[in-house]
N, C-alpha and C positions, 0 to 999 in steps of 0.2 A: 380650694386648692387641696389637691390632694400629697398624703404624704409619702415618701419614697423611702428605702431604706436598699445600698448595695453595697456589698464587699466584695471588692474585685473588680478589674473591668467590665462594661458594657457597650456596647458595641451595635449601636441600630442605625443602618441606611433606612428604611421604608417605617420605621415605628414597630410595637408590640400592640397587640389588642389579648389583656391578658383573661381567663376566666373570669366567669359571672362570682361578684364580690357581694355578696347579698349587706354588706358594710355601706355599699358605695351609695351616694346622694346621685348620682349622675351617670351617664352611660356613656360617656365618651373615653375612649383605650378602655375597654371592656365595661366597667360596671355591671349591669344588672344585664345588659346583653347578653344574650345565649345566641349564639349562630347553631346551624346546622346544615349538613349534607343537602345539597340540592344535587350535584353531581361531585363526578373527580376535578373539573374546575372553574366548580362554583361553591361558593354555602353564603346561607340568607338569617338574619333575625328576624323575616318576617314581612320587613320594611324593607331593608337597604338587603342589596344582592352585591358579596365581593368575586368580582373574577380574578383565576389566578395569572392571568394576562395581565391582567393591572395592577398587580399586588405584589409584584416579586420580592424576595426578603421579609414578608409580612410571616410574624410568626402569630397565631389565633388560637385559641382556646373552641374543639368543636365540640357539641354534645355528643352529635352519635358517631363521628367518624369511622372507628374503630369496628366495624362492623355491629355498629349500634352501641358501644359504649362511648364515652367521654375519651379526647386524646388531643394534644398539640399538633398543630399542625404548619408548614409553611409553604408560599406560592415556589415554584420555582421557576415561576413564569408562564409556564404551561397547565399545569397541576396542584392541589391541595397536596402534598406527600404528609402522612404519616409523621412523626419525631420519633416514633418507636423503631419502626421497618422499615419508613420510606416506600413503603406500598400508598398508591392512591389512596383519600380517604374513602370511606362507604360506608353506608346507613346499613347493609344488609353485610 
């Protein structure tokens, strides 16, 4: 089980899947998971591919997003947007 810690409201319809936790025993809601860019809406750990069709409110931890850097990101049903810009995510 893992442990939590929040001050202040939180607020999730669809869940978090937070950054790769090199702490974590387990990969489920992020752990050792790393996603990345496959397009603006998709991104994959490799294994499982999340669309942002099926993901809406999902906020994710991407590595390259950012035009190749690390960056939060959430579905808005159509797209990966950004948490910085709200520009699509992208690898380039």
């Amino acid at each position: 089980m893992a442990n939590t810690t929040f001050k202040g409201p939180v607020t999730s319809l669809n869940g978090f899947i937070g950054g790769p936790n090199i702490n974590a025993k387990d990969t489920q809601q992020g752990g050792n998971t790393v996603f990345t860019t496959v397009s603006a809406t998709a991104i994959s750990d490799g294994t499982t591919t999340l669309n942002a069709g099926d993901n809406e409110g999902l906020l994710i931890y991407v590595r390259d997003g950012a035009a190749g850097a690390p960056v939060y990101a959430f579905s808005n049903a159509t797209n990966w947007l950004r948490l910085d810009t709200l520009a699509n995510i992208s690898a380039t």
